[in-house]
N, C-alpha and C positions, 0 to 999 in steps of 0.2 A: 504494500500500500504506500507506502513512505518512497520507494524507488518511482512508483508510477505519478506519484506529486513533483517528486523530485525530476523526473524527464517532463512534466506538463510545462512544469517553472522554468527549463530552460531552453525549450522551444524558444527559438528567437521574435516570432511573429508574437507573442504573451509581453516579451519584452519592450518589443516596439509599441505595441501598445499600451501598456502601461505609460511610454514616456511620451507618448502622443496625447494622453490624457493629462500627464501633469503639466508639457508646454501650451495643449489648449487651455487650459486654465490659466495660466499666465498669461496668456495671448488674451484671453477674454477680459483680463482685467485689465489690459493696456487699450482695446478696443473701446471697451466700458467707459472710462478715463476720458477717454478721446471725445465720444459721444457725450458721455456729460460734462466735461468743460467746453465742448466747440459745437460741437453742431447744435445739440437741445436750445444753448440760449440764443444763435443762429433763429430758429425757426420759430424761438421765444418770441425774437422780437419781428418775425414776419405777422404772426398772431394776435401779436403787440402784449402777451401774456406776462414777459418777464422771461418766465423758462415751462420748458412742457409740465412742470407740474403742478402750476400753479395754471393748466388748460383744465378746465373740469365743466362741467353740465350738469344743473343744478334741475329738480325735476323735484316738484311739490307730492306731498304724500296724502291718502286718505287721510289721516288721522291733522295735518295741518302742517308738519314737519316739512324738510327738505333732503332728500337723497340727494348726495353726491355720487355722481360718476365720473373717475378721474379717466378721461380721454387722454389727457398729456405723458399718463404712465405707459398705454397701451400705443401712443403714438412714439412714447421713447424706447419701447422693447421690441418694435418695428423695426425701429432704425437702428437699433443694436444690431440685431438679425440677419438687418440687409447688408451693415456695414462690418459683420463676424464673417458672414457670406463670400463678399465681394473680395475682401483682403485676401482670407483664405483660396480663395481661386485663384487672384492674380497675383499671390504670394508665393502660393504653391503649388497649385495642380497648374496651370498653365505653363510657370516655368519647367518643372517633371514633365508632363506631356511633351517640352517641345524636345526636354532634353531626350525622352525616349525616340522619340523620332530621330534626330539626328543619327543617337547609337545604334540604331536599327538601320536606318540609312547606309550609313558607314559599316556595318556587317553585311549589307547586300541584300537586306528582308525587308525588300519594302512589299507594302501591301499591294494589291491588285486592285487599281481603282476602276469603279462600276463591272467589275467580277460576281455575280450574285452565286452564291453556292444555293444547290438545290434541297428544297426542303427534305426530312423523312418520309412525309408523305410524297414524295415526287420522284425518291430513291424506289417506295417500294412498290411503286407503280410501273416504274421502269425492271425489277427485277420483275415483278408478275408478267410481264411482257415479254421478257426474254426466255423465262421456261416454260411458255407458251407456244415460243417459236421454236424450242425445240422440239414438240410435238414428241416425246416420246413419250410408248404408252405403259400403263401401269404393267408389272410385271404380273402375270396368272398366276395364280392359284391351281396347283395339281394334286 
C-alpha cells in the first residue's frame, strides 16, 4: 500500500500539478491586485460609482425594507475571470502552442492541412464492402 502511494507521489504529471496549482494561486493574487487597484476604479468612474463596489441596486421589500444587490461585486468577478482568462492564454498557452509548433516543424511532423481522417463509422463501412466483394461463400456443413 505505502509502495503504490509512494509511485502515485512520484508520477511526474501529480507533481506538475500540484505546482500548477500553487503558481495559479499566486498568479491569481497578482491578477486580483491588478483588477482591484486599476481596472475596478477604471470602470468606477465610467459609472461614476467611485469603485465596482460601491455599484449596487437597491430594490424595496414587502415588508418596507430595502434589499441590496451588489452588481459591482459580480461585475468585479467578471473581470477577474476574463482578465485570469486572457493572461493565462497569452501568457501561456499561446506562447506553448506556438512553441510546439515550431519543435514539430523542425522534427519534420507537420500536420496535414485540410486532410480529414475518416470517421469509424466510414472505416466500417468500407471494411463491410470489401468482404463483400470478396464474395466468398460460407464454408458447409458435412
Amino acid at each position: 500500500m505505502i509502495k503504490g502511494f509512494k509511485d502515485f507521489i512520484m508520477r511526474g504529471n501529480v507533481i506538475d500539478l500540484a505546482v500548477a496549482v500553487v503558481i495559479g494561486a499566486a498568479f491569481t493574487a497578482i491578477v486580483n491586485a491588478f483588477v482591484t487597484g486599476l481596472i475596478n476604479p477604471l470602470i468606477g468612474v465610467i459609472f461614476q460609482v467611485g469603485d465596482l463596489s460601491g455599484w449596487v441596486w437597491e430594490v424595496p421589500t414587502l415588508t418596507g425594507g430595502v434589499s441590496t444587490f451588489g452588481l459591482g461585486t459580480i461585475v468585479g468577478a467578471l473581470i477577474n475571470f476574463v482578465a485570469v482568462a486572457a493572461i493565462v492564454y497569452f501568457v501561456f498557452v499561446l506562447p506553448m502552442n506556438t512553441f510546439k509548433e515550431r519543435a514539430a516543424a523542425k522534427a519534420g511532423v507537420a500536420e496535414p492541412e485540410g486532410e480529414k481522417l475518416p470517421t469509424e463509422q466510414e472505416l466500417l463501412v468500407q471494411i463491410r464492402d470489401l468482404l463483400q466483394k470478396q464474395d466468398t461463400p460460407p464454408p458447409t456443413a458435412r
